[in-house]
DOKEKOL-110932 format. One record per residue (C-alpha): residue number from 1; z, y, x; residue in three letters. Coordinates in nm, 3 decimals, decimal comma, always signed. Layout:
{NUM {Z Y X} "ala"},
...
***
This chain:
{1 {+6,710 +9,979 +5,427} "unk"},
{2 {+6,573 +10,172 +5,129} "unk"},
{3 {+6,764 +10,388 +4,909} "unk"},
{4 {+6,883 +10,270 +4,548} "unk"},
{5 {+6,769 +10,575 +4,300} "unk"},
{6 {+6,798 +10,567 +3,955} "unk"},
{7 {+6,597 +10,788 +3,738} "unk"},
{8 {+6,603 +10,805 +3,314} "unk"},
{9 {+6,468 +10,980 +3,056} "unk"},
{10 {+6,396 +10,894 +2,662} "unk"},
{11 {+6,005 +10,848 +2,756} "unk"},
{12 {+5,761 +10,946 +3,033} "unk"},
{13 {+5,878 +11,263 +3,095} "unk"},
{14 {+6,041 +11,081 +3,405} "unk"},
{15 {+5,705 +11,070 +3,557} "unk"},
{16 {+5,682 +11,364 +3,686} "unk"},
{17 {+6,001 +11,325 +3,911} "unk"},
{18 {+5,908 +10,949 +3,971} "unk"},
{19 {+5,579 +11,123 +4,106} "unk"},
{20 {+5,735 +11,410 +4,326} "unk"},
{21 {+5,966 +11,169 +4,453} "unk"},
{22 {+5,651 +10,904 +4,574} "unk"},
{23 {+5,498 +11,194 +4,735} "unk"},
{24 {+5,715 +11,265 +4,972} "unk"},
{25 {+5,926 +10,967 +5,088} "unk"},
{26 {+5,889 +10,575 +5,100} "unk"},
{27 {+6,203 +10,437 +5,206} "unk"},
{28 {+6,335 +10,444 +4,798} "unk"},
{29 {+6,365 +10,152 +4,548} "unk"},
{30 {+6,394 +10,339 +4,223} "unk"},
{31 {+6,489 +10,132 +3,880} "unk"},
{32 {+6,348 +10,419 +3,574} "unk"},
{33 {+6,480 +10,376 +3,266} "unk"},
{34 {+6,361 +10,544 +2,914} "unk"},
{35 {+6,555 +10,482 +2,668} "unk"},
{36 {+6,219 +10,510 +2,409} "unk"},
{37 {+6,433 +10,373 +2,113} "unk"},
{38 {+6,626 +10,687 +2,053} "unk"},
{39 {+6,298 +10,932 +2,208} "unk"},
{40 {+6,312 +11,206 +2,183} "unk"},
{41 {+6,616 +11,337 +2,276} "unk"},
{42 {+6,591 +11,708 +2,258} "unk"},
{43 {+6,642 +11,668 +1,911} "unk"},
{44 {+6,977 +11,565 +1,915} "unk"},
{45 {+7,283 +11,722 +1,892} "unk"},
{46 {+7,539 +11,778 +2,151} "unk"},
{47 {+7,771 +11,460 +2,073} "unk"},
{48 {+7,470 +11,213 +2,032} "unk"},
{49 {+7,337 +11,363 +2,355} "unk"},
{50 {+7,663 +11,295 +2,511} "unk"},
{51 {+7,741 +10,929 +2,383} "unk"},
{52 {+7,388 +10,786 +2,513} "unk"},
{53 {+7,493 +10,951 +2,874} "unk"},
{54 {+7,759 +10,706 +2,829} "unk"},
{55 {+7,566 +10,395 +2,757} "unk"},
{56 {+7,310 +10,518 +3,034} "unk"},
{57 {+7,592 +10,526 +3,304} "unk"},
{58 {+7,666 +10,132 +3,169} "unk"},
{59 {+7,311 +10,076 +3,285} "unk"},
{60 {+7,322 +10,261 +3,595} "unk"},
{61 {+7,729 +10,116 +3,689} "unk"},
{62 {+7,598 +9,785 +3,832} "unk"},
{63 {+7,275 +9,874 +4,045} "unk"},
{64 {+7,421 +10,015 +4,309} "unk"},
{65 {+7,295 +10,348 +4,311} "unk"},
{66 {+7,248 +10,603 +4,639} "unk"},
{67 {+7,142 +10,884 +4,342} "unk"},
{68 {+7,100 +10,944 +4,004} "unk"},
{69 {+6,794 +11,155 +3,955} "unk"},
{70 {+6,871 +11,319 +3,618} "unk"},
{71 {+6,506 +11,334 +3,468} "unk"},
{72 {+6,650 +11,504 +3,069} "unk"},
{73 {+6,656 +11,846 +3,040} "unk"},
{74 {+6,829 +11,796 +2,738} "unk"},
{75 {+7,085 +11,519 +2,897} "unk"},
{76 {+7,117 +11,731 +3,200} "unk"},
{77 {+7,249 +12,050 +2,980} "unk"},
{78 {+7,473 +11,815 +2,803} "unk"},
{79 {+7,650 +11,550 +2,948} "unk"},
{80 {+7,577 +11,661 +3,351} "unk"},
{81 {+7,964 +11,578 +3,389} "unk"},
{82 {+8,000 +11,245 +3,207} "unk"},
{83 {+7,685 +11,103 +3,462} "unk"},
{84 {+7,869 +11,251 +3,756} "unk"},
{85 {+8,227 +11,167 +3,683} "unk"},
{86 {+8,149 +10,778 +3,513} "unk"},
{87 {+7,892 +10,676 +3,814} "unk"},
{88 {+8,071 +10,833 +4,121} "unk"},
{89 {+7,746 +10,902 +4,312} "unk"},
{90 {+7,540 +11,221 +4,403} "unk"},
{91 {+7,370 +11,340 +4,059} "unk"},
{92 {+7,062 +11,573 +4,139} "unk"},
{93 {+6,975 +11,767 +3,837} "unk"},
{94 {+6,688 +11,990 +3,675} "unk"},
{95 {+6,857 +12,339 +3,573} "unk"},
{96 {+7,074 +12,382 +3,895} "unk"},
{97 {+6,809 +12,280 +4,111} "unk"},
{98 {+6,548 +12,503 +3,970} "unk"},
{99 {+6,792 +12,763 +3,941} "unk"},
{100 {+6,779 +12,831 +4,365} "unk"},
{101 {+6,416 +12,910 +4,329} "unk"},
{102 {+6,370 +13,122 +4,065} "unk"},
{103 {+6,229 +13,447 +4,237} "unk"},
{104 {+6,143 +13,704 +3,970} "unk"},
{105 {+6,354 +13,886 +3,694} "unk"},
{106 {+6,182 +13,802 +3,399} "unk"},
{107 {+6,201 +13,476 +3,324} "unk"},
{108 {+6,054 +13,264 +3,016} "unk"},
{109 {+6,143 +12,927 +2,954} "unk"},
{110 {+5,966 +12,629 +2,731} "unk"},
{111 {+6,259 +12,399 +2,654} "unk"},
{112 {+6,378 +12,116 +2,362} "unk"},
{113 {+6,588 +12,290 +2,103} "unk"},
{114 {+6,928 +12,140 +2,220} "unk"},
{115 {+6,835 +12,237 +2,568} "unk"},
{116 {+6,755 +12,609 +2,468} "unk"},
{117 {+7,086 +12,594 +2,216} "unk"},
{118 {+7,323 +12,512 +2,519} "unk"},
{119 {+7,186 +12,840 +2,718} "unk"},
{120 {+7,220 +12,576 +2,995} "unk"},
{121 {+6,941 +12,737 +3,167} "unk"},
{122 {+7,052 +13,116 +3,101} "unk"},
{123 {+7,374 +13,045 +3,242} "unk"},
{124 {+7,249 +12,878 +3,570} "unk"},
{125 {+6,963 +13,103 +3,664} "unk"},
{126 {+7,239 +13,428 +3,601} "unk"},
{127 {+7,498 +13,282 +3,782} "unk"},
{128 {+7,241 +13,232 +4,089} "unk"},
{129 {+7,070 +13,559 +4,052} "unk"},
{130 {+7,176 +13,923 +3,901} "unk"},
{131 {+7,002 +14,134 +3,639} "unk"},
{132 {+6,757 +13,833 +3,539} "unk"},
{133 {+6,642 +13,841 +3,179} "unk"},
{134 {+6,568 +13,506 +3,043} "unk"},
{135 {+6,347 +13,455 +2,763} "unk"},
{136 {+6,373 +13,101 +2,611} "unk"},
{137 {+6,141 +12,869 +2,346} "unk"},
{138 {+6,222 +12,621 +2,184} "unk"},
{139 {+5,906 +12,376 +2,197} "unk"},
{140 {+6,009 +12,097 +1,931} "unk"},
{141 {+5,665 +11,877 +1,859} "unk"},
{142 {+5,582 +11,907 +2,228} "unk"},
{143 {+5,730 +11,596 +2,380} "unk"},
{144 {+5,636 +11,421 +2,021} "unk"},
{145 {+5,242 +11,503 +2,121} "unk"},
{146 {+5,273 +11,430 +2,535} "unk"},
{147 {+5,452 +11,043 +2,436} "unk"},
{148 {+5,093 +10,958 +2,217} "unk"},
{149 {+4,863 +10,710 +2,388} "unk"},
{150 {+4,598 +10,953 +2,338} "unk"},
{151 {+4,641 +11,312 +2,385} "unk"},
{152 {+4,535 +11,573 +2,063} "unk"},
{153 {+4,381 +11,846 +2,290} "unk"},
{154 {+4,356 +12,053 +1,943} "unk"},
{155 {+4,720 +12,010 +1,884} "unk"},
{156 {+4,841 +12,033 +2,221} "unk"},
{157 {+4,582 +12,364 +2,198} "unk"},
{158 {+4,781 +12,458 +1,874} "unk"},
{159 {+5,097 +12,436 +2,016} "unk"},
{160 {+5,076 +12,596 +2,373} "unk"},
{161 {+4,975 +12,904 +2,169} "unk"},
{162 {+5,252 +12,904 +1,972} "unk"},
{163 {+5,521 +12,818 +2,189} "unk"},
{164 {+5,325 +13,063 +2,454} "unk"},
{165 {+5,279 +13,355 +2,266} "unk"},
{166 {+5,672 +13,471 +2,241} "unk"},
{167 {+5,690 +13,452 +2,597} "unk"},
{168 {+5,396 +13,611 +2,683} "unk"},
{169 {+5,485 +13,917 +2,459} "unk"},
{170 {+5,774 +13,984 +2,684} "unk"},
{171 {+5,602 +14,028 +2,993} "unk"},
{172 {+5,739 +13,737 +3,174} "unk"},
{173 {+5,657 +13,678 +3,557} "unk"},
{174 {+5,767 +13,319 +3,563} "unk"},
{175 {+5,777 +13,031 +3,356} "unk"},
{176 {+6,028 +12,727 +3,365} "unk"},
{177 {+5,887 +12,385 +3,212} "unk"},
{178 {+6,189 +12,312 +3,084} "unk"},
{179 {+6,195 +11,959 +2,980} "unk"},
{180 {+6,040 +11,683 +3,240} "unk"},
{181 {+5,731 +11,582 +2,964} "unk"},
{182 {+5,597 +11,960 +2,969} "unk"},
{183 {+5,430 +11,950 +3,366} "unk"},
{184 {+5,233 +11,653 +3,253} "unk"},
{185 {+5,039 +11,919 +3,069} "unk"},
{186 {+5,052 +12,172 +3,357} "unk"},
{187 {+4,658 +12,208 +3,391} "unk"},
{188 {+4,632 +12,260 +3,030} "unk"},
{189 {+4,946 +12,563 +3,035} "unk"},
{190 {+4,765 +12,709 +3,336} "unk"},
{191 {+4,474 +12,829 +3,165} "unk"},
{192 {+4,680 +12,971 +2,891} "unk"},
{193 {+4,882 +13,225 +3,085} "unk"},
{194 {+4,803 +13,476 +3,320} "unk"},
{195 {+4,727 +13,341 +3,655} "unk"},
{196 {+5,027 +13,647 +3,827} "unk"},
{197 {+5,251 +13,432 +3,656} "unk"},
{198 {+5,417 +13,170 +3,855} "unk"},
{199 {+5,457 +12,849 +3,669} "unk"},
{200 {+5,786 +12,633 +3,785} "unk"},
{201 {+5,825 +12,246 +3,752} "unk"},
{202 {+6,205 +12,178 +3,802} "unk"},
{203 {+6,064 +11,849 +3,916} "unk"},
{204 {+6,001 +11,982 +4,256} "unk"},
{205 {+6,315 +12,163 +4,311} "unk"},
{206 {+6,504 +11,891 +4,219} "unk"},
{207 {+6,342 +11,681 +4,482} "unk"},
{208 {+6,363 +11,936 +4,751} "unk"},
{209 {+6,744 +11,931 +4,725} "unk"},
{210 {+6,731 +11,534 +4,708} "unk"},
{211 {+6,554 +11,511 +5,044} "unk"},
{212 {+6,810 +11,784 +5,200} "unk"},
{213 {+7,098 +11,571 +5,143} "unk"},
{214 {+6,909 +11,253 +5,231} "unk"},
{215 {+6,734 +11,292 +5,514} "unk"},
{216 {+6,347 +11,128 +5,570} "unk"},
{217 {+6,351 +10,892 +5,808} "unk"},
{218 {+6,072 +11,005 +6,077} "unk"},
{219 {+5,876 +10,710 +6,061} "unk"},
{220 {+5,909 +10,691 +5,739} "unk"},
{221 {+5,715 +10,962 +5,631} "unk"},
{222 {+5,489 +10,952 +5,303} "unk"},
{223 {+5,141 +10,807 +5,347} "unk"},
{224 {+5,056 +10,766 +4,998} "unk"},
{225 {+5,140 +10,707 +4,661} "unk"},
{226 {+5,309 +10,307 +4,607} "unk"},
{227 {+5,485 +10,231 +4,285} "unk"},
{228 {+5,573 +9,880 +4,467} "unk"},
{229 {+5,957 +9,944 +4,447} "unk"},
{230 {+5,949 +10,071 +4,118} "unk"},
{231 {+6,090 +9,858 +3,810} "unk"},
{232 {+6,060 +9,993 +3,467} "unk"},
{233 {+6,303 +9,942 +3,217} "unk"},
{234 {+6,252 +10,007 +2,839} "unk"},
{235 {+6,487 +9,990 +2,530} "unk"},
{236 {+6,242 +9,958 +2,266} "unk"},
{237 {+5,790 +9,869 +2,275} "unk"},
{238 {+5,781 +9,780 +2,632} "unk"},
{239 {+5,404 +9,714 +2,582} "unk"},
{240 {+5,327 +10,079 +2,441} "unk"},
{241 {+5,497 +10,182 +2,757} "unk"},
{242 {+5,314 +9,990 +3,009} "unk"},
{243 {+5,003 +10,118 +2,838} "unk"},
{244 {+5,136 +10,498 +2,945} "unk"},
{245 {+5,218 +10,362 +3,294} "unk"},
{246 {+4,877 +10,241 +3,330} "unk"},
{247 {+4,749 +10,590 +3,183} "unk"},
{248 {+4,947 +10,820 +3,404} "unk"},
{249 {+4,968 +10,608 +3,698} "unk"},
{250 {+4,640 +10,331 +3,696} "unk"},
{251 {+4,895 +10,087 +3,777} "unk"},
{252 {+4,996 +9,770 +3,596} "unk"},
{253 {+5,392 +9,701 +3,612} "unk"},
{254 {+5,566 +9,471 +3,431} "unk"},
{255 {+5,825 +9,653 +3,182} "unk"},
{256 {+6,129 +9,500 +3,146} "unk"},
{257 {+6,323 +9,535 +2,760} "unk"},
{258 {+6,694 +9,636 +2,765} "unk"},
{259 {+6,947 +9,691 +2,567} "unk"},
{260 {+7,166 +9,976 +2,650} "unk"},
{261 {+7,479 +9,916 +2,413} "unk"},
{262 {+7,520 +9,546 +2,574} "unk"},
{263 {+7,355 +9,590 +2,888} "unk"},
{264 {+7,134 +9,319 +2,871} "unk"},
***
């Protein structure tokens, strides 16, 4: 019997837990939802952030979810209680999770600008672990340039320095991706940083804790990569979406369209 897992996000930043999830463990079906008509959401402010948790849970309510994989940064520093409390099941997030692993004391993070404003992340890590210092950037045309069909290398070149360069002046020893589009470009932020300094995708953590509390079957075990109990839905261009699922993935998958407000 395969565990029910949903997973959203307001594009494909999604992927990358969708991805770390695949890799280790088969025995999931997993319904992804971005809610692209309202991308992105690190942009918003703190009440819009919270109403569309709301209409995301009205999704979720009826697909009889194991676990919600929260796959927004920005959603996870924002409305982490109004996912918990309206669908009743275990709610794995980003921040927490990524907070049990951070190892050094200087700490950068590359966030949305409502994630950064919440100091979300700040509050975690230093809760977790004493006499951190946590440097934080906001990154706002990031997730705008990772959602295009075809990457800008130049821009995404542009950027990285920019956003970088803040971070880099303080003499950090680790670096948080902190939104879920950001380790899609992971190769490309490698070569811009100094290779002593440890680069963290909450992704991972998040997972790790997932497959603590539920257990991997033993024959079960991941052989490889099958999107074959995946379903995709959409709120908004389902066919500019499927064109990024074939991208990132080389997979065709039909994309259903939803609305979130009536649930249909």
């Amino acid at each position: 019997m395969k565990l029910k897992i949903g997973i959203f996000d307001s594009g494909i930043g999604g992927f990358t837990i969708l991805n770390s999830l695949l890799k280790t463990r088969k025995d999931v079906e997993v319904f992804y939802l971005a809610d692209t008509k309202r991308i992105p959401f690190g942009s918003k402010n703190f009440k819009e952030i919270r109403s569309i948790a709301k209409e995301i849970c009205n999704f979720f309510v009826d697909k009889n979810l194991d676990a919600l994989l929260v796959a927004c940064n920005t959603t996870n520093a924002c409305a982490l209680d109004i996912l918990e409390d309206n669908l009743k099941v275990p709610c794995f997030d980003l921040i927490n999770s990524v907070s049990e692993v951070v190892d050094k004391q200087i700490i950068g993070v590359l966030a949305t600008q409502t994630t950064v404003r919440s100091s979300y992340y700040k509050i975690a890590i230093s809760t977790k672990k004493e006499n951190t210092k946590i440097f934080q950037q906001e990154c706002p045309e990031f997730v705008s340039e990772i959602e295009k069909e075809k990457l800008n290398f130049s821009k995404l070149n542009y950027l990285s320095d920019l956003y970088l360069r803040p971070l880099k002046n303080k003499n950090i020893e680790e670096l948080i991706l902190g939104c879920s589009h950001y380790p899609l470009i992971y190769d490309f932020l490698r070569k811009k940083i100094d290779s002593n300094i440890k680069i963290i995708d909450p992704s991972a953590a998040l997972i790790k804790k997932f497959n603590e509390s539920f257990v991997i079957p033993k024959n079960d075990r991941y052989v490889g990569i099958s999107y074959e109990n995946v379903k995709f839905f959409v709120t908004s261009e389902k066919d500019v979406f499927s064109k990024k699922v074939k991208f990132w993935f080389e997979i065709n998958k039909e994309i259903r369209l939803v609305n979130l407000r009536s649930n249909v």
